[in-house]
N, C-alpha and C positions, 0 to 999 in steps of 0.2 A: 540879606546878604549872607552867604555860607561858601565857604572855603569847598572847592571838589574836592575830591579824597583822593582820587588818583589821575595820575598825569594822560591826557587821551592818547591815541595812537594818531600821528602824523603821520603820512605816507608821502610826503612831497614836501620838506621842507622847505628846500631855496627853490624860489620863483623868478627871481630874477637876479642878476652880479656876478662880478667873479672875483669881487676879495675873500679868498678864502684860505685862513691861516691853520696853519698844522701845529697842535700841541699835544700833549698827555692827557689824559682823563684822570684827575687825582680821587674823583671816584666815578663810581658809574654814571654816564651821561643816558638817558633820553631823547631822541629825535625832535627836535626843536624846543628842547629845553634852553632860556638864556643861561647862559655859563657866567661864574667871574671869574677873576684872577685868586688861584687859592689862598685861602684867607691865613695862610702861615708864611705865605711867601714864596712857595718852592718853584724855580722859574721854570718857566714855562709851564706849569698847569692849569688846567681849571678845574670848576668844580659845578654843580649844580646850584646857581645864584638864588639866593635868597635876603628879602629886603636887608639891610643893616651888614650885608656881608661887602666884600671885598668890590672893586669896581670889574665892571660889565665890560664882557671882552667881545661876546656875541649871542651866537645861537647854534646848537649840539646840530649839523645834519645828518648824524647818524648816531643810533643805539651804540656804543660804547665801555666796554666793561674799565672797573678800574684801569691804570697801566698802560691802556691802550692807544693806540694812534690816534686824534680826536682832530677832524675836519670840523672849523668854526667859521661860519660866516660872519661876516664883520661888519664894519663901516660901508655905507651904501647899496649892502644886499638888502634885497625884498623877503622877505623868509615868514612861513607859519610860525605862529607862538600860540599857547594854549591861556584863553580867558584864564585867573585865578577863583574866578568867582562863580558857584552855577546856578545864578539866577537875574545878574546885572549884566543886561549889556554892554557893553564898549564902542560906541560909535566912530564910523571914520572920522578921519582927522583930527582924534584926541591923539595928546603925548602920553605914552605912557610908561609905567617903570613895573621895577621887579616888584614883587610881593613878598609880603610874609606866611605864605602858606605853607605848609610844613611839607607840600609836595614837591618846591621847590621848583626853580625856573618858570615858573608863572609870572603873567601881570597884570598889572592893575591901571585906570589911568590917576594920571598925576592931580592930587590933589593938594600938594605940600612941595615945600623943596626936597628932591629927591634925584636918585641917579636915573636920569632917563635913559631907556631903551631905544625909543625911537617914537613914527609916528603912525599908528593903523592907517593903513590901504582900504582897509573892509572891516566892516559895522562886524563882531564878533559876540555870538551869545552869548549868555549867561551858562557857562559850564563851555563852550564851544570854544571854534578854532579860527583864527583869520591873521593875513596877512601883516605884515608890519613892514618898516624901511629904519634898517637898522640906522641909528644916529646916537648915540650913547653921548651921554654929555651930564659932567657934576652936577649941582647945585644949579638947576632950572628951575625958576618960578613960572607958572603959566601965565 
């Protein structure tokens, strides 16, 4: 198991939905990076979510510099997210959550109680990219 280094390039984030919330980039987003609620509190931002941070708002569908306008998909969008890992796959129908990777908005599937993302559509490589169905939910034990 090894963390990727850098976040891959998404070309097509939402696949399917239309909850899509408008907020701030309280820094720079990534194209399907899962976002949280910034972790000092300032409303309406997000940020690029990382395990142990702030709770899960959604998913970045477009590149975003700090400051900027940031379109999130939300609850019950279908949307890419990038494996955290690039050598474990993620099979469909795991739940899974954010990660600790210092890339930030990655995931991992759920192995512990943690803040769930949602649940993969499609089996995602190790270092790769595939679907999810956004459903963010506390303290889910599988």
């Amino acid at each position: 198991m090894a963390d990727i280094s850098a976040f891959p390039a998404i070309t097509k984030v939402l696949q399917h939905g239309d909850n899509i919330v408008n907020l701030t980039a309280g820094a720079a987003l990534t194209a399907g990076q899962v976002v949280g609620a910034h972790e000092t509190g300032v409303s309406g931002e997000v940020i690029p979510h990382v395990a142990g941070a702030a709770a899960v708002v959604g998913v970045s569908l477009y590149d975003v510099a700090s400051g900027g306008a940031a379109a999130i998909a939300s609850v019950g969008c279908i949307v890419t997210v990038a494996n955290a890992d690039d050598t474990t796959a993620i099979d469909a129908g795991h739940w899974v959550t954010v990660d600790d990777n210092a890339v930030g908005g990655t995931v991992s599937v759920i192995v512990a109680t943690l803040d769930v993302v949602g649940i993969t559509i499609d089996d995602i490589a190790g270092g790769g990219t595939g679907r999810v169905l956004i459903m963010p939910s506390p303290n889910v034990t599988p």
